[in-house]
C-alpha positions in Angstrom: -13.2 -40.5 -14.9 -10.4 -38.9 -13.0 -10.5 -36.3 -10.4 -9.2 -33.2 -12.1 -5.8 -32.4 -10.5 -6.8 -29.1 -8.4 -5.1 -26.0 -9.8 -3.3 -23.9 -7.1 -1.7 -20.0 -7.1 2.0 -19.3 -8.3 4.7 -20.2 -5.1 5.0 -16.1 -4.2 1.6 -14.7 -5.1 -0.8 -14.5 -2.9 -4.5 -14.4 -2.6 -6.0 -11.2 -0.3 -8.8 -12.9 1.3 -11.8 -11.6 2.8 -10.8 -11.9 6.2 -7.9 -9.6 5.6 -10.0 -6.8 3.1 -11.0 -4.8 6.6 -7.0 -4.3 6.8 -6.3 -3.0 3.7 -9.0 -1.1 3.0 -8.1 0.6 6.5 -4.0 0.9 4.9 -5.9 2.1 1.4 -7.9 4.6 2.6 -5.9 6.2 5.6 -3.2 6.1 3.2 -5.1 7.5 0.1 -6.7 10.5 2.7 -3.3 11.3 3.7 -1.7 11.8 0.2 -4.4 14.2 -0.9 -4.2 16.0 2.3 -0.5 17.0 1.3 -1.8 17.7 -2.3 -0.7 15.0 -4.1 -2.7 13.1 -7.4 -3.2 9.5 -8.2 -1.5 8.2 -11.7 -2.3 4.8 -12.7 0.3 3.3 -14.9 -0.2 -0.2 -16.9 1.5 -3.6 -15.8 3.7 -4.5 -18.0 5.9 -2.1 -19.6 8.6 -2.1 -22.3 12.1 -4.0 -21.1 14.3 -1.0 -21.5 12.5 1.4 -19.5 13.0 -1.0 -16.0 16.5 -1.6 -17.7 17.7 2.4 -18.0 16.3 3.1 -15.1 17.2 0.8 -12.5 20.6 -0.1 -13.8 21.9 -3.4 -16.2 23.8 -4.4 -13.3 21.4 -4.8 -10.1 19.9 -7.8 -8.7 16.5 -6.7 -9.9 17.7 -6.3 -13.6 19.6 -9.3 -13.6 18.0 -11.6 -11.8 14.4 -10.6 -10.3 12.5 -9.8 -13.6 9.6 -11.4 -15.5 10.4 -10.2 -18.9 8.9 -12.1 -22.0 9.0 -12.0 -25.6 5.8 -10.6 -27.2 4.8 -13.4 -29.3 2.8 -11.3 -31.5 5.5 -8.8 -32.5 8.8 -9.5 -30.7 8.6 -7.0 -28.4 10.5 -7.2 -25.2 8.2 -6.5 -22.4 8.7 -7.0 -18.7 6.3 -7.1 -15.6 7.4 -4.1 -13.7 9.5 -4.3 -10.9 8.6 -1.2 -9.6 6.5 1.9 -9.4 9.1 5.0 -10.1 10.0 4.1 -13.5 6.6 4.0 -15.2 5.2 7.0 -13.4 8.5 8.9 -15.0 7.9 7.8 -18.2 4.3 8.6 -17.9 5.1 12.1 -16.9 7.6 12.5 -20.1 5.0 10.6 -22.1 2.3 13.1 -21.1 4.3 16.2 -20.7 2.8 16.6 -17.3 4.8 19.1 -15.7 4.8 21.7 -18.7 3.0 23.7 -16.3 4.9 23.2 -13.3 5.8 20.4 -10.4 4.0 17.6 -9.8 3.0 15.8 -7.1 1.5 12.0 -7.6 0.2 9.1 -6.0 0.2 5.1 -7.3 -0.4 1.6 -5.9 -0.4 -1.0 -7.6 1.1 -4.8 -7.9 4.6 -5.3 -8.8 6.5 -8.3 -9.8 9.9 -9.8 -8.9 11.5 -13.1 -9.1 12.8 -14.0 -5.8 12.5 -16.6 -2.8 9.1 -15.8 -1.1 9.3 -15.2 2.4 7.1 -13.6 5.0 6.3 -10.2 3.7 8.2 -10.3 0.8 6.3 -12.4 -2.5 6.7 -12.4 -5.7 3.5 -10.6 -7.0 3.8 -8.1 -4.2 1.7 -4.4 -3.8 3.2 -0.9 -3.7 1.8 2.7 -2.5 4.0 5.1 -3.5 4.8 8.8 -4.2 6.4 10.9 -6.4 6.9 14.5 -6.3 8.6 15.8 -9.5 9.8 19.4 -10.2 11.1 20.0 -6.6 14.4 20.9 -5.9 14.9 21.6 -2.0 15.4 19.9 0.7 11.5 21.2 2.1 9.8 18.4 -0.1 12.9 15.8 0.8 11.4 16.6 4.6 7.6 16.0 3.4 7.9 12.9 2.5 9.3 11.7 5.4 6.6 13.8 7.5 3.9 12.0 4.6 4.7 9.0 5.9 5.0 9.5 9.2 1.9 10.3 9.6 0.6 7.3 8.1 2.2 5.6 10.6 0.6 7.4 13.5 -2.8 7.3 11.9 -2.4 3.7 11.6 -1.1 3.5 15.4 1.8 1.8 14.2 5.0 1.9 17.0 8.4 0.9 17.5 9.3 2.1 13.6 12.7 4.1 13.3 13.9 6.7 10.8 16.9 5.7 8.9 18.8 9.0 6.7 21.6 9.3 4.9 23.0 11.8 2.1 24.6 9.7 -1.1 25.4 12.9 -3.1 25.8 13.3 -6.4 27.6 11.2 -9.2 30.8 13.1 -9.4 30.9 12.7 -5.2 30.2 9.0 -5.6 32.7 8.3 -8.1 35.4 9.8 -6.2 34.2 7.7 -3.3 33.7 4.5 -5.3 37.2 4.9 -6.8 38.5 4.6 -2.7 36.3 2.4 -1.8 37.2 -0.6 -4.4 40.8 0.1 -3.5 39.7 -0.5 0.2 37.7 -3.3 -0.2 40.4 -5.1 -2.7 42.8 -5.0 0.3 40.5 -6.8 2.2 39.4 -9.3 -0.4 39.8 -12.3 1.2 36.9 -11.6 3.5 34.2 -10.8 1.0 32.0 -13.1 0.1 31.0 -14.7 -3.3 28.2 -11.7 -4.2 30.3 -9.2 -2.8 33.0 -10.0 -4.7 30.6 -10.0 -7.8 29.6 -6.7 -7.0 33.0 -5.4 -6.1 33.9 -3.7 -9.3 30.4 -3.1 -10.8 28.2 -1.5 -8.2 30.3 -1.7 -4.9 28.5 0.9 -2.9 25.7 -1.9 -2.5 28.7 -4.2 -0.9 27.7 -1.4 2.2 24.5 -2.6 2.4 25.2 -6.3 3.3 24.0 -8.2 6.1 26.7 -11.2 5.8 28.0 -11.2 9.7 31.2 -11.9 8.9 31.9 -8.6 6.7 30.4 -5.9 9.1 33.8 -5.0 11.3 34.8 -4.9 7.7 32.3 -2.8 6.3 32.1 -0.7 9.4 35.5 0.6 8.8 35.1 1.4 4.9 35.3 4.8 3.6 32.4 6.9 4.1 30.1 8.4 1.5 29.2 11.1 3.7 32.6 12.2 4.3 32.8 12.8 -0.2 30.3 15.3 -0.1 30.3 18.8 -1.3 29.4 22.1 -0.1 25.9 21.7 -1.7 24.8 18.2 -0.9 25.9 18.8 2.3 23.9 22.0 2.5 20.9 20.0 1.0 21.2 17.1 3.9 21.5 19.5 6.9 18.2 21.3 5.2 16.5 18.1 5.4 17.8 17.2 9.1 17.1 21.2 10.3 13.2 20.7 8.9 13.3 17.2 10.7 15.0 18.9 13.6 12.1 21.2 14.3 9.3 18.8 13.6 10.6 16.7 16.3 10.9 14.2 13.9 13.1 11.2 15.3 16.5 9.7 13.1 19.5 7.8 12.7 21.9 8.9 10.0 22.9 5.6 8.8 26.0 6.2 6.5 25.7 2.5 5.1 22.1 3.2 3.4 22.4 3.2 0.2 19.5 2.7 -2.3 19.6 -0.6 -4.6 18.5 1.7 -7.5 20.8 3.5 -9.7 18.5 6.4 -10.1 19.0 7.8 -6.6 21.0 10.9 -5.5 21.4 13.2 -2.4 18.9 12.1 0.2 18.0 8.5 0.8 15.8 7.4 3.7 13.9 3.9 5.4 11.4 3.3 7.9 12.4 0.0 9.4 11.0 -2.1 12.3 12.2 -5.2 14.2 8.9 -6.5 14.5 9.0 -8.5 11.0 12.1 -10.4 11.0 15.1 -9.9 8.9 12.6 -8.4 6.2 12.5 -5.2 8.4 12.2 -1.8 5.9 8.5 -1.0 5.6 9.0 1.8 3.7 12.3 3.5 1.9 12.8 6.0 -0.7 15.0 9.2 -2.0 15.6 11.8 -4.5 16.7 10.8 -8.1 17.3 14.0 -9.4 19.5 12.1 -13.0 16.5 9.7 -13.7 14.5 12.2 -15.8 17.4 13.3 -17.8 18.6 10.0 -18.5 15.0 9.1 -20.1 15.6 12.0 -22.4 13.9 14.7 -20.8 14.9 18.3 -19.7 16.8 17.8 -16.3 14.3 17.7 -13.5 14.4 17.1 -9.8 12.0 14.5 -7.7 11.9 12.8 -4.6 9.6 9.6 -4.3 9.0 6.6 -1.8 7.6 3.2 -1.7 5.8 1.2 0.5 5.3 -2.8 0.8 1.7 -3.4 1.5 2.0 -6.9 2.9 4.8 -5.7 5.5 2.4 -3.2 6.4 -0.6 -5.6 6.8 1.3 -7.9 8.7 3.0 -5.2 10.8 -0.8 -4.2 11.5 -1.7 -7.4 12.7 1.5 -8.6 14.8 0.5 -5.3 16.8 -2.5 -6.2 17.4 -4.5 -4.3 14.4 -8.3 -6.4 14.8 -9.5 -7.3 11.5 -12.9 -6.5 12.0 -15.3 -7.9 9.3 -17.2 -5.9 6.5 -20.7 -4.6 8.0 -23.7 -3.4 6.8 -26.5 -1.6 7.9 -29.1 -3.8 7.3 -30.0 -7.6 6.7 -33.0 -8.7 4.8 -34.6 -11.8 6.1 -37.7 -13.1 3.9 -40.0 -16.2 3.7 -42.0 -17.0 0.8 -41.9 -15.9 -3.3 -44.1 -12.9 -2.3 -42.1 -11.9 0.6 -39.1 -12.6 -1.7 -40.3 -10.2 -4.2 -41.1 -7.8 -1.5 -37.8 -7.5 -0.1 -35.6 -7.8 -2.9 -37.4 -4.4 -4.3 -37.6 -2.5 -0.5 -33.1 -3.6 -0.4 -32.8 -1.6 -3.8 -34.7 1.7 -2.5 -33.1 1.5 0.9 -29.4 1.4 -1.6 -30.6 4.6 -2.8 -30.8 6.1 -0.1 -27.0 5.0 0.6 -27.5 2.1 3.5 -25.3 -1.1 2.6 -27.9 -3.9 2.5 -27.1 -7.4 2.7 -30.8 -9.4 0.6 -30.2 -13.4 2.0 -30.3 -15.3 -1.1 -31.3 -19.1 -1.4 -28.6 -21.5 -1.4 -28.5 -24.9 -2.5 -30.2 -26.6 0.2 -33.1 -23.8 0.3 -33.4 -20.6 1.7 -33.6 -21.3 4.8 -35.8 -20.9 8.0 -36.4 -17.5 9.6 -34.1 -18.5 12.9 -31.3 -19.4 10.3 -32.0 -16.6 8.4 -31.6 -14.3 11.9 -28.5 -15.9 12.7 -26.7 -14.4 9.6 -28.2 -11.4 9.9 -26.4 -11.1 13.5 -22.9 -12.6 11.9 -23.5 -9.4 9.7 -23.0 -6.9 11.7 -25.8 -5.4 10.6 -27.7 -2.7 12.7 -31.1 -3.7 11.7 -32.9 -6.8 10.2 -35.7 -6.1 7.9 -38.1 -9.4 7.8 -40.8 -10.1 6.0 -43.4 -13.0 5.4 -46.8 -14.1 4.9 -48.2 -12.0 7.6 -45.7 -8.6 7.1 -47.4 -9.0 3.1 -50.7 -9.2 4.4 -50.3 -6.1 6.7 -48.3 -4.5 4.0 -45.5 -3.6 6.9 -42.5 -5.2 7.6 -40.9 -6.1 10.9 -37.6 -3.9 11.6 -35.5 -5.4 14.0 -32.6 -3.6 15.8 -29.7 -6.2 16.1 -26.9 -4.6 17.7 -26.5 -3.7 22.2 -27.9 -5.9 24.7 -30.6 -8.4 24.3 -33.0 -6.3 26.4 -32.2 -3.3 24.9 -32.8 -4.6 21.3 -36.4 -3.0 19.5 -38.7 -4.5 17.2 -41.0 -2.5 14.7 -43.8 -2.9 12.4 -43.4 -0.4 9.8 -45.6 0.1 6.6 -43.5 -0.9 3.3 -43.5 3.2 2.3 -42.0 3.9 5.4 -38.9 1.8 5.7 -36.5 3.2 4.3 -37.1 6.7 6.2 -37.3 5.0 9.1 -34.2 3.3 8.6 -32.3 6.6 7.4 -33.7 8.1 10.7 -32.6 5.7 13.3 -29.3 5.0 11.7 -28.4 8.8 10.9 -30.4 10.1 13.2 -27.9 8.6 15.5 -30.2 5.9 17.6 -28.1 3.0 17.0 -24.7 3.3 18.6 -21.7 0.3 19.2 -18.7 -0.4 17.6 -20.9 -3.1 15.4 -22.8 -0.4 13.6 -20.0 2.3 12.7 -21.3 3.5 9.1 -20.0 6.5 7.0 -23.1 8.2 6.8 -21.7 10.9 4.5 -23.1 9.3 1.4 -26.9 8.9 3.1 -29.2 11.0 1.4 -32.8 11.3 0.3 -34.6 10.4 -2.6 
């Protein structure tokens, strides 16, 4: 018989192994305890939503629509259904759905995967995972500002460096179309130096020609009409609103008036974190208000601000600075020798659990379940604080042997302690604060008695 041909992941989506969960758990949860400091919700939104909604919202004519998404026929009743692209789009249409700002503004939370269709490269995948937020309802230029202070302070949390604030005001439609209407004239007279896309884009979305990286077009595009220079008396109020709260928050920027956002929802303020440390693939982190979206789904007209944030850039930003990926530890390690000892220590893991200590129980393998020096040796590539270990002699004292695994050899304790008193012995060493070391940090705010 044949070797069965092995069966490998889709080219752009990844597997998150377990060498890289202590990262992300650290981006999830400093990100998560951030969000609800600033008051903001989580909304979960499904996977795969109707084609329309990423088509309305984004815009027919954007690389993302056109070219980037997984959409499929549903075999089972025709719909048209598409693997969303992004994260703003379904949380609006959850918020119409659900009427969830009857009672006022909102201010939500997501993450997620998303899916696009393009050439996988380092940070940037096909299957690809988003933190975002949304705050809906808001109309100043206050919540504009506490975004960008949001996410700064993710970034200083994380002790992330050398990432720059890029602003820049892109008005309202009626500004833009009077600057669009300039700026095709401006680029047509210098048509001979646009390349193929741009000259695809020229007459359907050419504030994105702006954005382009081609070398050859930036003396160009340098000299193009400026978007800033269209606005009116309000957006302009609205962006020196935003740059006065920045101002005094000692917040650092570049107005950048070439950033434009490759959505067609956007208005008024548009921002990016960027960073040189991850290639050309630089923008960790970029977002705006989209004051039109709402409206344009059918609802009352409503203003929101949001941003999004590429996990992978982050987690690889983390570890080109040096972030250590420090493996998942627990608090204790059961090491056992014998059915009865077994037995013994597989009930002893599940009370010590209730009291809230993590608790690794060595389990057989298929060469056996090994000797009690093997058995010690994963107990110390644990991390574990302690090793609990039992055998023919710990059953016949009725006590088991509690082991401190972490500091210096000499410094390290061993312990007989009667099977009734384990787990308070453990609870009171570990919380009690007599095991110390970077190899033993434990959240003890979920320890309790039973």
């Amino acid at each position: 018989m044949s070797k069965p041909e092995k069966i490998v992941a889709i080219k752009g989506m990844n597997d998150i192994l377990p060498q890289d969960a202590a990262l992300w758990e650290l981006f999830e949860n400093t990100t998560e305890t951030i969000l609800k400091s600033y008051g903001y919700q989580k909304i979960v939104t499904p996977i795969v939503e109707q084609t329309g909604l990423f088509a309305r919202a984004i815009g027919a004519v954007t690389d993302i629509v056109e070219k980037e998404m997984y959409s499929f026929e549903d075999s089972m009743n025709g719909d048209q259904l598409t693997l969303r692209p992004e994260g703003t789009a379904s949380v609006v249409r959850a918020v119409l759905e659900h009427n969830l700002v009857y009672d006022g503004p909102r201010r939500l939370w997501y993450k997620g995967p998303m899916f696009r269709h393009e050439r996988p490269q380092r940070g940037r995948y096909r299957q690809f995972f988003q933190f975002g937020a949304e705050a809906i309802g808001f109309s100043g230029p206050d919540i504009d500002a506490e975004m960008i202070m949001m996410s700064r302070r993710l970034w200083d949390d994380l002790g992330l460096q050398n990432i720059r604030l890029e602003l820049n005001s892109i008005g309202n439609a009626e500004e833009r179309n009077r600057h669009r209407a300039d700026l095709i004239v401006y680029l047509e007279q210098h048509e001979d130096i646009l390349d193929a896309e741009a000259k695809r884009r020229l007459h359907s979305n050419p504030l994105r020609i702006l954005d382009t990286k081609n070398p050859a077009m930036q003396e160009m595009v340098n000299a193009a009409p400026r978007l800033l220079d269209y606005l009116g008396e309000e957006s302009l109020a609205h962006f020196n609103g935003v740059k006065a709260l920045l101002d005094k928050n000692a917040v650092q920027y570049t107005v950048n008036p070439r950033l434009v956002r490759g959505l067609d929802y956007y208005n008024r303020t548009v921002f990016e974190w960027v960073t040189d440390e991850l290639g050309a693939q630089g923008t960790i982190c970029a977002g705006g208000r989209y004051d039109p979206l709402i409206e344009t789904f059918g609802g009352k007209p409503t203003p929101a601000v949001g941003f999004a944030m590429g996990m992978e850039r982050i987690i690889e930003l983390m570890k080109s600075l040096g972030e250590p990926a420090e493996p998942n530890v627990c608090d204790v390690y059961m090491v056992h020798q014998g059915e009865e000892a077994q037995l013994q220590s597989f009930i002893l893991s599940e009370r010590i659990r209730d009291a809230g200590l993590d608790v690794v129980l060595h389990c057989a393998t298929p060469t056996g379940a090994g000797s009690f020096k093997s058995q010690m040796k994963k107990a110390d590539g644990s991390g574990a604080a302690f090793a609990v270990i039992i055998g023919q002699d710990e059953i016949a004292s009725n006590a088991a042997q509690v082991k401190t695994m972490r500091g210096e050899v000499g410094e390290q304790q061993q312990a007989s302690v009667p099977f009734e008193e384990v787990v308070d012995y453990l609870v009171d060493q570990i919380v009690g604060g007599h095991v110390h070391g970077p190899d033993c940090d434990h959240d003890h705010d979920h320890v309790h008695r039973h």
